[in-house]
N, C-alpha and C positions, 0 to 999 in steps of 0.2 A: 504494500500500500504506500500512496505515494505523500509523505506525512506532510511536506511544501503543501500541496496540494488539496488537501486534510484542511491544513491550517490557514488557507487564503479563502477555502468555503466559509469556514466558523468564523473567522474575522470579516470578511464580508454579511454573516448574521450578528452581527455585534456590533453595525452600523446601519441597521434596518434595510441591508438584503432582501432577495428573495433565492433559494439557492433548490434546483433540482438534482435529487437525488437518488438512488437505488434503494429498495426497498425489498423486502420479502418475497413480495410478487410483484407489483409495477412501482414503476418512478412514483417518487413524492415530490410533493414542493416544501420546503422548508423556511420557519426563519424565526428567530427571538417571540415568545409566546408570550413576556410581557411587554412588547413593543406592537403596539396599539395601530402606528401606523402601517409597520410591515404584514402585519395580517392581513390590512383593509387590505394592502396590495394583490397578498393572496386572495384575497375573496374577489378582486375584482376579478383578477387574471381567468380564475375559475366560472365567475358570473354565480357566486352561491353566495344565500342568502346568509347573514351576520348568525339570526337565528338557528337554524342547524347545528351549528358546533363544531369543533375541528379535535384531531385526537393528538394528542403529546405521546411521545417517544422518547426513552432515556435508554443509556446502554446496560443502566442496572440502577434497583430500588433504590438505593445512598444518595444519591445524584435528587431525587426525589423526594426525600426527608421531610421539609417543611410545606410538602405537599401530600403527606401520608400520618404527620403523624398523630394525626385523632384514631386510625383504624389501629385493631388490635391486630397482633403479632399473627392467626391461623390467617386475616384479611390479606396483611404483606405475601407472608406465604404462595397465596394463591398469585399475586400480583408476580410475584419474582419464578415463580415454577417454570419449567420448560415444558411446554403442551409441544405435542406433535404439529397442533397447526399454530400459526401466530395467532395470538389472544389478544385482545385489546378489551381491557376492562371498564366498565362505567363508575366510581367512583365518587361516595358524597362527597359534595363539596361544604365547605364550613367557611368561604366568604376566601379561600388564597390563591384561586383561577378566576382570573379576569371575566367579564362576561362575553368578552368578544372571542372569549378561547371555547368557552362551555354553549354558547346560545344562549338556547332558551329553559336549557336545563337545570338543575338542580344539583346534579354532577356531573363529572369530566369523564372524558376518553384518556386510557393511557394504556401503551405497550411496552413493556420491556423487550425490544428490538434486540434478535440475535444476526441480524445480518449486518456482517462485517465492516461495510461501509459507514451505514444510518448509523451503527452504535460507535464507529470512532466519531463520526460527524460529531455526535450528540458530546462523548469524550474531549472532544479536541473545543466543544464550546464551552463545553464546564456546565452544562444543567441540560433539560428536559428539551424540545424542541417541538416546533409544528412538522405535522407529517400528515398532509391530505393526498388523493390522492393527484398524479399531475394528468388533470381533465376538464377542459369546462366542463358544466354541469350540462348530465344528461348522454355524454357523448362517454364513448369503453376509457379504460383508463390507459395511459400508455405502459406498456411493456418494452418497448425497446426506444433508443434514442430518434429515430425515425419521427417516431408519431410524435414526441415529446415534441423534436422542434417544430412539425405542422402545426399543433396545436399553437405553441407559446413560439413563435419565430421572432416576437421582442416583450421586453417585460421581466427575464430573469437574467438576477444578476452572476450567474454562476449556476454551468451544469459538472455536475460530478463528475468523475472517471465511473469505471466500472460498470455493472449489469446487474439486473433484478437475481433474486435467487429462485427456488426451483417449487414455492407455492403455488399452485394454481389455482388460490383466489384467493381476494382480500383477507384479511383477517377477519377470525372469529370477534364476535362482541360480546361480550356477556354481564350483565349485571351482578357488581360485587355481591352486592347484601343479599339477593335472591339466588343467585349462579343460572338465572333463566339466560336462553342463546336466542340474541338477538339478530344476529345476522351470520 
């Protein structure tokens, strides 16, 4: 991995960026989750509405801390486990995820990302990150650099190296406090 490269994505989010990335199964778009105006950016680029919500990604629960820790220790648990598919849990919130991160919900999206790129990204910015996926709204999500730049041919400040991994489809969702599967 090419860490120059690593480190010019994450500093590019750390000046309200927008940075597309590799994901589990298709590209993301990424960028600072409590920077207010790089979101709208995403939300524009995507054409989705504020309300929805978007999901955070960290490379591991610690990174996460002062956004976990009202839930009890079997809750982490389940957040940090490795599921066969990628998990993306919904997560009460207690007022420390912005509303432009969460919508119109009540709690957050969050995965603990094992693919290799998204989790140094996330490593190399020092906290949690946005991770939608890279598509306007309504249209497939991209899986290869191809579609990525049809889609978005201006608008991101920085694409990744690398390739999706070998999911074949989104992440799981699931609600923490019920474990009911949402998608």
């Amino acid at each position: 991995m090419n860490h120059f490269k690593l480190q010019q994505a994450a500093d590019i989010m750390h000046i309200g960026g927008v940075v597309a990335y590799p994901t589990e199964a298709v590209w993301g778009l990424g960028c600072d989750p409590f920077d207010a105006s790089a979101v709208k950016k995403i939300l524009d680029l995507k054409q989705r509405p504020v309300e929805k919500g978007l999901i955070l990604i960290a490379a591991d629960i610690a990174m996460c801390h002062d956004l976990l820790s009202h839930l009890t220790e079997a809750q982490r648990a389940k957040i940090s486990h490795q599921y066969e598919r990628p998990t993306t849990w919904l997560v009460p919130d207690v007022g420390r995820v912005p509303g432009w991160v969460k919508g119109e919900h009540s709690s957050f999206a969050l995965r603990i990302t094992r693919h290799p790129w998204a989790a140094a990204l996330s490593k190399s910015f020092g906290g949690p990150i946005i991770s939608t996926s890279a598509n306007p709204a309504g249209k497939t999500e991209a899986r290869d650099r191809l579609r990525l730049a049809n889609y978005f041919p201006h608008g991101l400040d920085y694409v990744a190296p690398g390739s999706v991994g070998r999911a074949a489809q989104p992440s799981q969702i699931r609600d923490l406090v019920s474990g009911a599967i949402l998608r």
